[in-house]
Every structure is written in C-alpha cells, then in structure tokens.
VEXTOR-689394 format. One line per 5 residues: number of its first residue (from 0); for each residue x, y, z of N, C-alpha, C, CB. Coordinates in Angstrom, 2 decimals. Atoms other than C-alpha are relative to their C-alpha. Glycine has a CB too. Example, Ala and Ser with C-alpha at 12.3 -4.5 7.8 and 13.67 -1.06 7.14 Angstrom:
REM VEXTOR-689394
0) 0.89 -1.19 0.00 12.30 -4.50 7.80 0.90 1.20 0.00 -0.99 0.03 1.25  -0.82 -1.19 -0.06 13.67 -1.06 7.14 -0.77 1.09 0.73 0.41 0.46 -1.42
END
This chain:
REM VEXTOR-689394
0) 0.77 1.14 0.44 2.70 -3.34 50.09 0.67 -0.57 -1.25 -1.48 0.38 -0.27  -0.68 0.53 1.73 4.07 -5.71 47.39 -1.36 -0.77 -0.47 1.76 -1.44 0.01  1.31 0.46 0.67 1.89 -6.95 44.87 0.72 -0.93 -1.22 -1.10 1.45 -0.63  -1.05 0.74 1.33 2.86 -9.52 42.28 -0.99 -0.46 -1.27 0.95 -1.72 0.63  0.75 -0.13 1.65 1.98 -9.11 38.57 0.58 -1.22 -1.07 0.53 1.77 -0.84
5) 0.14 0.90 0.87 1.56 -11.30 35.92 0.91 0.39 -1.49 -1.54 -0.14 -0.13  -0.68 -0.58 0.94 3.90 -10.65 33.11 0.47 -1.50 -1.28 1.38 0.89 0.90  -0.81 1.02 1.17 4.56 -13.04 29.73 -0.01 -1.25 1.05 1.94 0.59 -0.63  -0.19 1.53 -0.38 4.20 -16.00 31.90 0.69 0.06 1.74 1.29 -0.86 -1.35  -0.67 -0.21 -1.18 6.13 -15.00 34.82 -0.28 0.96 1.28 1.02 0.29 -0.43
10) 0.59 -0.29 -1.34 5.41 -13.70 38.20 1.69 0.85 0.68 -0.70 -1.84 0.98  -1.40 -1.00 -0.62 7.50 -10.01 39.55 -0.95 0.44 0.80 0.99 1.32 -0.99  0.18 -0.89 -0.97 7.15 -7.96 42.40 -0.41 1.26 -0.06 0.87 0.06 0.50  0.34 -1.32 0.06 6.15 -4.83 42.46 -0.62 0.84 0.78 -0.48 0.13 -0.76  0.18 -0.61 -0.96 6.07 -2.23 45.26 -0.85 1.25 -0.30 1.16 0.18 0.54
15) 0.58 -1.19 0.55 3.58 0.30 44.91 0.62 1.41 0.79 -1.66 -0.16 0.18  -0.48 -1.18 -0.54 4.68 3.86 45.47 -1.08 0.70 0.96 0.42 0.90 -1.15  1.14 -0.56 -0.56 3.03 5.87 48.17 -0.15 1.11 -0.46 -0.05 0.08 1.26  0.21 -1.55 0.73 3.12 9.11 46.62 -0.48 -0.19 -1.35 1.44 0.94 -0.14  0.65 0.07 1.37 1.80 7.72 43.08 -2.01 0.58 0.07 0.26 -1.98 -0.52
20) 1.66 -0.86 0.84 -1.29 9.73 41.35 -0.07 0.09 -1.49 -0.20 1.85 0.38  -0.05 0.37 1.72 -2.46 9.55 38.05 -0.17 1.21 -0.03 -1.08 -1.04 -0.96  -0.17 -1.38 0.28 -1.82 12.80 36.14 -1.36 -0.18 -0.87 1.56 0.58 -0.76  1.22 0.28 0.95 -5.37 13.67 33.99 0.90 0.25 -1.37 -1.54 1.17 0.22  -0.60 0.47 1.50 -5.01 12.39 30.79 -1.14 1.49 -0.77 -0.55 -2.33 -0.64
25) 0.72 -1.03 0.55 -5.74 15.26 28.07 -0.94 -0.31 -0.96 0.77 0.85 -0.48  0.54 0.58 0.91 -8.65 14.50 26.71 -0.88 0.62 -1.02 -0.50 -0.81 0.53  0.02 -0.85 1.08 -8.96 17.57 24.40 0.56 -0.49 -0.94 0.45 1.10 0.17  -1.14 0.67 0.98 -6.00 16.10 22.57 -0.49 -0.88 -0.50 1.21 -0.51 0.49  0.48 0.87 0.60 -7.36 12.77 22.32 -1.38 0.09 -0.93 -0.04 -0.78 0.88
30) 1.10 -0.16 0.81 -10.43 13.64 21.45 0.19 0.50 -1.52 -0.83 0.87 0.71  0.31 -0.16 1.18 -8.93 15.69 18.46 0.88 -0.78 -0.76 -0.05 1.27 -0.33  -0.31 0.75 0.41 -6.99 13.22 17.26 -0.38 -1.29 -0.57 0.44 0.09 0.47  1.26 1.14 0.07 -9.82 10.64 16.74 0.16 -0.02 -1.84 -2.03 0.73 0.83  0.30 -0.19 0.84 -9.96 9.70 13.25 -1.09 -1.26 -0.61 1.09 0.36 -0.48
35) 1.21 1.31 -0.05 -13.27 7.68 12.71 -0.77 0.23 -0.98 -1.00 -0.16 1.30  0.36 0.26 1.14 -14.76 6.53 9.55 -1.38 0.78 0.26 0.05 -1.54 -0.41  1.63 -0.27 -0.25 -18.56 7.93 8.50 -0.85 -0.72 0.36 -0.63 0.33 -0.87  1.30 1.06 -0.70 -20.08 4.83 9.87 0.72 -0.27 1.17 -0.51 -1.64 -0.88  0.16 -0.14 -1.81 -18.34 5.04 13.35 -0.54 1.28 0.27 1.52 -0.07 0.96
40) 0.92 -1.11 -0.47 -19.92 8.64 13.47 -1.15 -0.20 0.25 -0.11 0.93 -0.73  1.60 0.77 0.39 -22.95 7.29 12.40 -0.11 -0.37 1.12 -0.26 -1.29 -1.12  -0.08 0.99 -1.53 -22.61 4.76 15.15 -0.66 0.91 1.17 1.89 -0.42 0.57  0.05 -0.79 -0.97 -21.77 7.20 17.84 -1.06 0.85 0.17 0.94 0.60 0.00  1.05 -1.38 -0.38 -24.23 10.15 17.09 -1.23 -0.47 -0.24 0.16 1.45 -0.92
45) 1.14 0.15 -0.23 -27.01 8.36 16.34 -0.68 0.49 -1.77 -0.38 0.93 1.48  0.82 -1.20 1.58 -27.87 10.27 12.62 0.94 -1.63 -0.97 1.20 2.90 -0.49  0.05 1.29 0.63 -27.54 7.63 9.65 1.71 0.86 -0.57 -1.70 -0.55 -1.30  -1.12 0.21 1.28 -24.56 7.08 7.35 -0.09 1.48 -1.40 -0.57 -1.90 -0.92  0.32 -0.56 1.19 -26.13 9.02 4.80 -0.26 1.37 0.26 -1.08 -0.66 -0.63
50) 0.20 -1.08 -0.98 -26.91 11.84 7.02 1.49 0.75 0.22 -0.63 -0.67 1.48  -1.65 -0.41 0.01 -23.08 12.17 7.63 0.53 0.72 -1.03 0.89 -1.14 -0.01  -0.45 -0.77 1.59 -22.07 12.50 4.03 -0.66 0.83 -0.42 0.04 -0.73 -1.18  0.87 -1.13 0.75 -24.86 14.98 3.37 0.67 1.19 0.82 -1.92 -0.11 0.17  -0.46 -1.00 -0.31 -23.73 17.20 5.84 1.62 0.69 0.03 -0.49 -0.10 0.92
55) -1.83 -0.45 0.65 -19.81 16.85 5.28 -0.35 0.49 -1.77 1.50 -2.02 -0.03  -0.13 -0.66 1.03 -20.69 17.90 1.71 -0.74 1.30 -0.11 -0.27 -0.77 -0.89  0.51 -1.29 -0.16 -22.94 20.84 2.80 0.89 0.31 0.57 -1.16 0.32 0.54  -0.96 -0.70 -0.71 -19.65 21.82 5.00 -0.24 0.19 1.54 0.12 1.27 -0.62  0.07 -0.14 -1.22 -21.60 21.32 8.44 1.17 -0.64 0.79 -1.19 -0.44 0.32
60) -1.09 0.92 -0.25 -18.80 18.26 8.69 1.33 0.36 -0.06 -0.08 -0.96 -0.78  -1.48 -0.16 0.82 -15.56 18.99 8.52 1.44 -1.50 0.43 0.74 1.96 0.73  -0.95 0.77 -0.37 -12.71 16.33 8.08 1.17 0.23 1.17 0.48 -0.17 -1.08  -0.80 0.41 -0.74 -10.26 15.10 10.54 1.83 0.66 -0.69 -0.42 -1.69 0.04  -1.22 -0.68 0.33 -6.72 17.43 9.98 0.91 -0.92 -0.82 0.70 0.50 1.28
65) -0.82 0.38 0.42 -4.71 14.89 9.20 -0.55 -1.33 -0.75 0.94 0.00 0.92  0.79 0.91 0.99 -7.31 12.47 7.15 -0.99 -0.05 -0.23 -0.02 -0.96 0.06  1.27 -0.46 0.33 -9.97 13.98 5.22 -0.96 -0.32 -0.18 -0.10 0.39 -0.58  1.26 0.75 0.26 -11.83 11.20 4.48 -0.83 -0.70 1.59 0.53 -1.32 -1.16  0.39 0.55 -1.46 -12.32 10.96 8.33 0.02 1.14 1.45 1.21 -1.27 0.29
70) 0.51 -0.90 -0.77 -13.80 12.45 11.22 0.83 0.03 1.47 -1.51 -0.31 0.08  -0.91 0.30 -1.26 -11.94 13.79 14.60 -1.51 0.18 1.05 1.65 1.40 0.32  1.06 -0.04 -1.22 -14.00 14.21 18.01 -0.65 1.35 -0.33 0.73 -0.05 1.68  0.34 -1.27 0.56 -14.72 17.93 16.77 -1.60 -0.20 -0.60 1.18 0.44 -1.21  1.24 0.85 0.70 -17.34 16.29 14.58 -0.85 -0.81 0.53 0.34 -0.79 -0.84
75) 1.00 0.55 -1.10 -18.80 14.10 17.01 -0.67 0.92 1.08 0.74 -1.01 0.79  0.75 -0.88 -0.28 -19.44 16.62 18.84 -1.29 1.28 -0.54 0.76 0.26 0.36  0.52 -0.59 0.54 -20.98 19.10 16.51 -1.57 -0.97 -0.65 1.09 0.57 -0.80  0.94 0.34 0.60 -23.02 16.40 14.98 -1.05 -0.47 1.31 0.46 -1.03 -1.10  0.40 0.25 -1.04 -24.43 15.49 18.53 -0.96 1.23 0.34 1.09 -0.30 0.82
80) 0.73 -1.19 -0.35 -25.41 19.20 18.89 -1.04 0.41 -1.18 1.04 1.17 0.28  1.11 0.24 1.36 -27.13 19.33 15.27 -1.17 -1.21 0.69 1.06 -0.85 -1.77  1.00 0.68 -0.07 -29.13 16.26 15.84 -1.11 0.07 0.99 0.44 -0.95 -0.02  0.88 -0.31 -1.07 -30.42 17.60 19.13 -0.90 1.22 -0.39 0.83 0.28 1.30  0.91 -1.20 0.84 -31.46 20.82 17.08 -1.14 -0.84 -0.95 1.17 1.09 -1.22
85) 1.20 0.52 0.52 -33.00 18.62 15.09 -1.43 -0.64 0.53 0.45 -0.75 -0.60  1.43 1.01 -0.29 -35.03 16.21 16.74 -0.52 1.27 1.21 0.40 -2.18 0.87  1.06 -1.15 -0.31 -36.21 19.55 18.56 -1.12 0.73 -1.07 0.85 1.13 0.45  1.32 -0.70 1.27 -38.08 20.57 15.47 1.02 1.23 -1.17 -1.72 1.38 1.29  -0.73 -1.33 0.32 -35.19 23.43 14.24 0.45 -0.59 -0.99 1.05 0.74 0.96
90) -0.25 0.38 1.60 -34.13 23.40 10.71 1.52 0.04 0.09 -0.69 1.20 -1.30  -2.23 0.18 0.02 -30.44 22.01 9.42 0.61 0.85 0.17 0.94 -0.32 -1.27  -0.93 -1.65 0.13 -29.13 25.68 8.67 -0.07 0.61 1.62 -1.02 1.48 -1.35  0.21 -0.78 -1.50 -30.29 26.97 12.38 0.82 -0.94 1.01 -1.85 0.10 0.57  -0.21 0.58 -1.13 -29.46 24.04 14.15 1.86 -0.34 0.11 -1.08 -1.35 0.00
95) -1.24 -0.26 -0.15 -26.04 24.04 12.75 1.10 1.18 0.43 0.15 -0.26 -0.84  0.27 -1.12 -0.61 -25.98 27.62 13.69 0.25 0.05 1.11 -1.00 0.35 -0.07  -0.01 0.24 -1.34 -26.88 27.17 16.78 0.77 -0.65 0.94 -0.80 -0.38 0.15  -0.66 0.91 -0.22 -24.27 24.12 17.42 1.26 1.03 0.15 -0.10 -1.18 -1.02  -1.38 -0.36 0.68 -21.37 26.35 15.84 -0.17 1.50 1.62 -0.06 0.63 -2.50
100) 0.46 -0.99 -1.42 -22.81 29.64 18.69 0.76 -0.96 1.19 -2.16 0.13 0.34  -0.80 0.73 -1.48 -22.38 26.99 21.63 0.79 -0.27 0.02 -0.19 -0.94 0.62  -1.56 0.45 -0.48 -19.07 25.72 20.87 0.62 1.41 0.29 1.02 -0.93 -1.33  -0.96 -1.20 0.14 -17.71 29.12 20.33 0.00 0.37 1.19 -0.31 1.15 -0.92  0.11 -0.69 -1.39 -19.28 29.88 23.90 0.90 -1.20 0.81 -1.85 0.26 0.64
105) -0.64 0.82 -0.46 -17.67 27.09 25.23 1.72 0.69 0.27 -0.25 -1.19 -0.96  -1.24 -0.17 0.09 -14.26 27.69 23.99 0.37 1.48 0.20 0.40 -0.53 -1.20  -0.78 -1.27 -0.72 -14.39 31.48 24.91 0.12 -0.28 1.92 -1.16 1.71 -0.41  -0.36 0.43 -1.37 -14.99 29.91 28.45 1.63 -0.69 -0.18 -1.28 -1.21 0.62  -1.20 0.22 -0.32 -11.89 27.99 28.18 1.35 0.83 -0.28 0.07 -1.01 -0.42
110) -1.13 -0.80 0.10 -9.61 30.54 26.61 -0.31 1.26 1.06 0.24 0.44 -1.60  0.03 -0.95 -1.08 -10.88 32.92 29.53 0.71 -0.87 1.06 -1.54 0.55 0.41  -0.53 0.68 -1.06 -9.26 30.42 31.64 1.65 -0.19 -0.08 -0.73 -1.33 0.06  -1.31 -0.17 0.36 -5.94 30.99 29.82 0.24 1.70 0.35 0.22 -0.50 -1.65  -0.42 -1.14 -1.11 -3.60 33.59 32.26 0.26 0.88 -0.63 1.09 -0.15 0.92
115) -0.26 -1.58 0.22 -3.10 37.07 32.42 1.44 0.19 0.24 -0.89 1.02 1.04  -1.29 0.51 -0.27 0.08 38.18 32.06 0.55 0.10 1.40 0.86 0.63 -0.85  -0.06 0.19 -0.96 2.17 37.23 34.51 -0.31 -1.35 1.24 -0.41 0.84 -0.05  0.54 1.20 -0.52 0.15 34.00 35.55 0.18 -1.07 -0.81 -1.29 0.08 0.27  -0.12 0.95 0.86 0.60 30.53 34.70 -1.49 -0.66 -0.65 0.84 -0.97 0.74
120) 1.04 0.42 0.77 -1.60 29.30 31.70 -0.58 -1.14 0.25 0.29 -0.02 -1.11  0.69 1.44 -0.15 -4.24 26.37 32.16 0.44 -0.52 -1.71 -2.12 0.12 0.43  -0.91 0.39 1.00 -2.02 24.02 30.01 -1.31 -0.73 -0.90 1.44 -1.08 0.61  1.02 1.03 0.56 -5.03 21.77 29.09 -1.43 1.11 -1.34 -0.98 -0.87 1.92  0.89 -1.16 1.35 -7.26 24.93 27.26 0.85 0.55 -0.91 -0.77 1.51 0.58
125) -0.88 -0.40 1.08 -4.33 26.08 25.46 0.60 -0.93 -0.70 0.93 0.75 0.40  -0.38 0.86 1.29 -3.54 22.86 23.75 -1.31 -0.50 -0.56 1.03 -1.34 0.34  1.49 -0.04 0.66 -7.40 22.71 23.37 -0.19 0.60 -1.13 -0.95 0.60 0.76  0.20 -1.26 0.84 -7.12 26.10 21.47 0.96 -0.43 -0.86 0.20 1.52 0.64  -1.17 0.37 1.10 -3.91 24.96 19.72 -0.58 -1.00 -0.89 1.43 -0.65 0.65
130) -0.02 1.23 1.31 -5.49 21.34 18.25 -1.66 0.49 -1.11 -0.25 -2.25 1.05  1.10 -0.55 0.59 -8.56 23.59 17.32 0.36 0.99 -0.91 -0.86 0.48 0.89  -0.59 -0.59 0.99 -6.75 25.98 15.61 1.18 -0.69 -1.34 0.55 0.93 0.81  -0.96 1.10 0.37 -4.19 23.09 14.01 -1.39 -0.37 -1.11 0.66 -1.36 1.50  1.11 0.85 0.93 -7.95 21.40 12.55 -0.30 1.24 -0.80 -1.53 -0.79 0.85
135) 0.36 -1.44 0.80 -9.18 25.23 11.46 1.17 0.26 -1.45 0.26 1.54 1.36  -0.77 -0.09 0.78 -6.10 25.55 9.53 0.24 -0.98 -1.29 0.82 0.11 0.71  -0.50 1.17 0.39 -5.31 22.12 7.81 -1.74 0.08 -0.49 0.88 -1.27 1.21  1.66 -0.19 1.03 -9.82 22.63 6.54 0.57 1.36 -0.66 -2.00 0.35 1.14  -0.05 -1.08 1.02 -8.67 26.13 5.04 1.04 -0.81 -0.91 0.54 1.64 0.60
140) -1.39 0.24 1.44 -5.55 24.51 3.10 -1.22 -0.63 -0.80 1.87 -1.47 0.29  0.07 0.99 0.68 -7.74 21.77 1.86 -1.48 0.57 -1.04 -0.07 -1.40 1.04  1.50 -0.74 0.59 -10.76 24.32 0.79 0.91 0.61 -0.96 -1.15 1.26 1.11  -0.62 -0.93 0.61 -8.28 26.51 -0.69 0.73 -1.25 -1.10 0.99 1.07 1.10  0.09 0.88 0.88 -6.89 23.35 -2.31 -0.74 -0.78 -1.42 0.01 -0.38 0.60
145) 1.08 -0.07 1.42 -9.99 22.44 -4.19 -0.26 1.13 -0.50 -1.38 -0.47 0.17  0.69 -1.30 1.13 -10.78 26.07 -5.21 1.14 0.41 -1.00 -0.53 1.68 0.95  -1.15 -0.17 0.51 -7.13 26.54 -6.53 -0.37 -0.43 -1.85 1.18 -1.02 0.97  0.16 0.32 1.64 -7.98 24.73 -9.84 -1.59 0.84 -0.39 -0.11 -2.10 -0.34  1.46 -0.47 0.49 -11.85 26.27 -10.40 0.55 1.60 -0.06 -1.57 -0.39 1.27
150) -0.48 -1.07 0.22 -10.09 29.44 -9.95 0.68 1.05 -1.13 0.48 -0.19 0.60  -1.17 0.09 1.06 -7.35 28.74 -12.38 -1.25 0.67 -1.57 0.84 -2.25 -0.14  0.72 0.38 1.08 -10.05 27.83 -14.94 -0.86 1.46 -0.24 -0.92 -1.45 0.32  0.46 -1.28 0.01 -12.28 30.98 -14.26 0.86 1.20 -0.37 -0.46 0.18 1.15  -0.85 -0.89 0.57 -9.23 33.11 -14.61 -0.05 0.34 -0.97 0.90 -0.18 0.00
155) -0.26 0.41 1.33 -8.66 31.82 -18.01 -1.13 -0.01 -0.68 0.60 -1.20 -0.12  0.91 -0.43 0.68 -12.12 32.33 -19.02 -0.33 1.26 -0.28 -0.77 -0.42 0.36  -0.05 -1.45 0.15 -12.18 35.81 -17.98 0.92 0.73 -0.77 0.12 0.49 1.09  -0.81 -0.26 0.93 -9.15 36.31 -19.89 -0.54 0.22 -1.21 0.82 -0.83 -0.05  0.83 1.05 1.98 -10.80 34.56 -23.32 -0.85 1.33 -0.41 -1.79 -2.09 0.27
160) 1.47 -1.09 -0.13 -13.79 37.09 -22.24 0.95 1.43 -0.08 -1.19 -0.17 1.94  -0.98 -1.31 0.09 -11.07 40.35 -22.49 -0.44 0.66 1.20 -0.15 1.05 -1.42  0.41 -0.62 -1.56 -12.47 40.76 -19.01 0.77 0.52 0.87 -0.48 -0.84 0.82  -1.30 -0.09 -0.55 -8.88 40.49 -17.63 0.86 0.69 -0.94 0.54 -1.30 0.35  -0.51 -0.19 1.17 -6.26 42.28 -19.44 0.92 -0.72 0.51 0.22 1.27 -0.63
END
C-alpha cells in the first residue's frame, strides 16, 4: 500500500512495511524522568500547591534526581497514594507509610520478574530498578549535602565544649 504524507509543503510516498510493530515505549523511564514544577503536581494529584511544599519539606516528597526544585513521576505517584490515605480518614505519617509499603510491594513484584541465573532479564524492570535506584542515590547526596555544613558547625562546637579532643 502506498500512502502519501504531507511533509514541509510537499507531498512523498511512503510504503508501509508489512512486518512493522511498534516496540513498547518504556514508560518507567519516562515516567522517571518527568521533571514537573509544584503546581503541575498540584495539578495532576489533586492536593493543593501548598500541600506539596509541606510535604517535600516533611521529606514525604522527594525531588526529581537531576532538579531538586522539581518533581519526577516517583512523586506523582506517591502523592496519589497519600491523598487516597487521606481522604480515607488515615493520618499523614500512616498514609505515607502505607504509600511507601505498596510501592516497595510493587517493585519486589517487578524485581521478582528479573531472571535467574542463566535466563534472560525483563529489560523494562531492571531499568525500572536502575532509574529508582539512580533517584535514591542523587536524594542521599543532596541530604548528605545539606547536613555536611550543620555537621561541620556541631563538630566545632563540641570541640569549644572539650567534648572532642
């Protein structure tokens, strides 16, 4: 079958293949790659603006790996599972709890789906586990980042205090 496409103004041919299939797009990856302000979260999950920033500064939130002041799909999700704890009646601390339980069950389902040896690995849970461990990592630098100086400072008090020798 030819089919003719529209291109910049001009008109080509184009034979479709019979053997063409679309490969699934990974949409672990994309998802953690998302980096969306606190008022597209907002948006998305339904919980206010203000709601967002309360819980990224209690630590239920955690920034986006590669831009802290912004959220990946990780976060949309989690805050999706909070707000459903909530508007069930269950308190912030439980329901984040409870959120942080189900993913974990989740993702031991998918790393049970990564092979034994000998078998080939489901490629799509192991770059799941990789951009989840990639975000895990890149929140410890940036924790360990801010405590680096409060540390410093405490040191140097305990010192003062002959606490330290």
């Amino acid at each position: 079958m030819v089919e003719s496409v529209r291109t910049n103004g001009s008109r080509r041919s184009r034979r479709r293949r019979p053997d063409f299939s679309f490969d699934e797009p990974n949409l672990a990856q994309v998802w953690s790659r998302l980096e969306l302000t606190a008022t597209q979260l907002s948006r998305l999950t339904g919980i206010s603006r203000r709601q967002v920033e309360w819980w990224r500064q209690r630590g239920y939130l955690t920034p986006a790996p590669e831009q802290p002041e912004r959220f990946n799909g990780d976060a949309v999700t989690l805050a999706l599972l909070i707000k459903q704890g909530l508007d069930a009646g269950i308190p912030l601390r439980r329901a984040y709890d409870l959120a942080r339980e189900h993913l974990a069950a989740i993702l031991a389902r998918g790393a049970a789906t990564v092979a034994q040896p000998g078998e080939h690995p489901d490629a799509s849970a192991l770059l799941d586990l990789e951009q989840k461990l990639i975000a895990t990592h890149n929140t410890i630098g940036l924790v360990l980042e801010a405590v680096a100086p409060l540390a410093k400072r405490a040191e140097r008090r305990l010192k003062d205090e002959g606490v330290f020798a």
